[in-house]
C-alpha positions in Angstrom: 30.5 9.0 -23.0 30.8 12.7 -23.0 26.8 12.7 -23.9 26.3 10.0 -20.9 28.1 12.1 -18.3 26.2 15.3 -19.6 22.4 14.0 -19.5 23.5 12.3 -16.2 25.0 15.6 -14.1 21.7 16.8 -15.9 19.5 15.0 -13.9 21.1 14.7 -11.0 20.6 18.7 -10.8 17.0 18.6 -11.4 15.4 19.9 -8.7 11.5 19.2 -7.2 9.8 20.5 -4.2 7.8 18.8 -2.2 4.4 20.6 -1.0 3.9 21.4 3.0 2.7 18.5 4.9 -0.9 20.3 5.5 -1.3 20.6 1.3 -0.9 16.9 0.9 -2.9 15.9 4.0 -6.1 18.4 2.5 -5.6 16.2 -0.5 -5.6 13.4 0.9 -9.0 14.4 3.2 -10.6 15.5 -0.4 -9.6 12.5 -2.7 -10.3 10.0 0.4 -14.0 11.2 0.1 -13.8 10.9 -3.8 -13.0 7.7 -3.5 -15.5 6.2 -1.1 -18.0 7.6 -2.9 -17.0 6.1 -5.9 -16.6 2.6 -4.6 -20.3 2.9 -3.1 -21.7 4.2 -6.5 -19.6 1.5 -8.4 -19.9 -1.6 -5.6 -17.4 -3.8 -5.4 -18.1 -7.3 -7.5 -18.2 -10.3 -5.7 -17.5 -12.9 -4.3 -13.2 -11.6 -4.5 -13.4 -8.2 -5.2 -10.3 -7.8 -8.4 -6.6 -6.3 -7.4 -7.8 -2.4 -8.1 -10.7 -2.8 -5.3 -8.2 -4.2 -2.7 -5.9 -1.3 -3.7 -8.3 1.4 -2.8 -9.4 0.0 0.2 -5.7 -0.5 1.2 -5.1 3.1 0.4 -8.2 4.1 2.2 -7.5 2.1 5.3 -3.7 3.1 5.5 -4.4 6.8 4.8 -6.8 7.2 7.5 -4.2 7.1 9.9 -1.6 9.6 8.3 -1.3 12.6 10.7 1.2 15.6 10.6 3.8 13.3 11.9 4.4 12.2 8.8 6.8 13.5 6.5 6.1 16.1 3.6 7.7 13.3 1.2 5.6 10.5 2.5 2.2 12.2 2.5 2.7 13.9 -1.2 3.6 9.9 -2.3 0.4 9.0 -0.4 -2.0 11.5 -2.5 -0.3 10.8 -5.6 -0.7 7.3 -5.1 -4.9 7.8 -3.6 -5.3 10.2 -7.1 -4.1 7.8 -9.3 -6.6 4.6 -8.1 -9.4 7.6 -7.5 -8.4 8.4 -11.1 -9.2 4.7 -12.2 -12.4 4.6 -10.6 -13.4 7.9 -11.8 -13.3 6.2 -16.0 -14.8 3.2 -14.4 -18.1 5.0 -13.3 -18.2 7.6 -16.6 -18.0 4.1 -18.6 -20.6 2.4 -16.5 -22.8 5.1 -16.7 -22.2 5.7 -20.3 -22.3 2.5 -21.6 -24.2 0.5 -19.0 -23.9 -2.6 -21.1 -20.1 -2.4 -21.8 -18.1 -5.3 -20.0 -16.0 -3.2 -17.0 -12.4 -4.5 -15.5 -14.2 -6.5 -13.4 -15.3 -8.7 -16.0 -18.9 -8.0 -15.0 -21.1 -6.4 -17.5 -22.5 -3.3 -16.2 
């Protein structure tokens, strides 16, 4: 238990910062216009676009209203949350463009 108690007063130590609020909100300004353009060059499928498309335009819709009233915590979780689904559709487009024929998430062939 000796190990246990160790790795846990380890962790509970561990320190992290959190960037200013006006960091996270430039990021989220930036990766917001990353991602619509992506969507447009990628189009939704049709007729229900799949779970990752409802995602970003969740993000994109609930991030357009963050303002400096927010906290520092809430709008770092906010871009890290818009990079990662910006990150997704970022591999989607390379593949699309790179392999035009190859079958995508959405099930659609290119």
């Amino acid at each position: 238990m000796g190990v246990v108690r160790l790795a846990t007063r380890k962790a509970l130590v561990l320190a992290f910062s959190v960037p200013p609020a006006h960091a996270s909100l430039k990021a989220i300004e930036e990766l917001r216009g990353h991602l619509e353009m992506l969507l447009d060059a990628v189009g939704a499928p049709s007729p229900s676009p799949p779970a990752m498309f409802r995602e970003a335009e969740w993000l994109l819709r609930i991030t357009a209203q963050e303002g400096p009233a927010a906290t520092p915590y809430h709008l770092w979780e906010r871009a890290k949350a818009l990079a990662g689904v910006t990150r997704k559709f970022a591999g989607l487009y390379e593949l699309r463009i790179t392999r035009p024929n190859a079958p995508t998430t959405t099930g659609r062939v290119g």
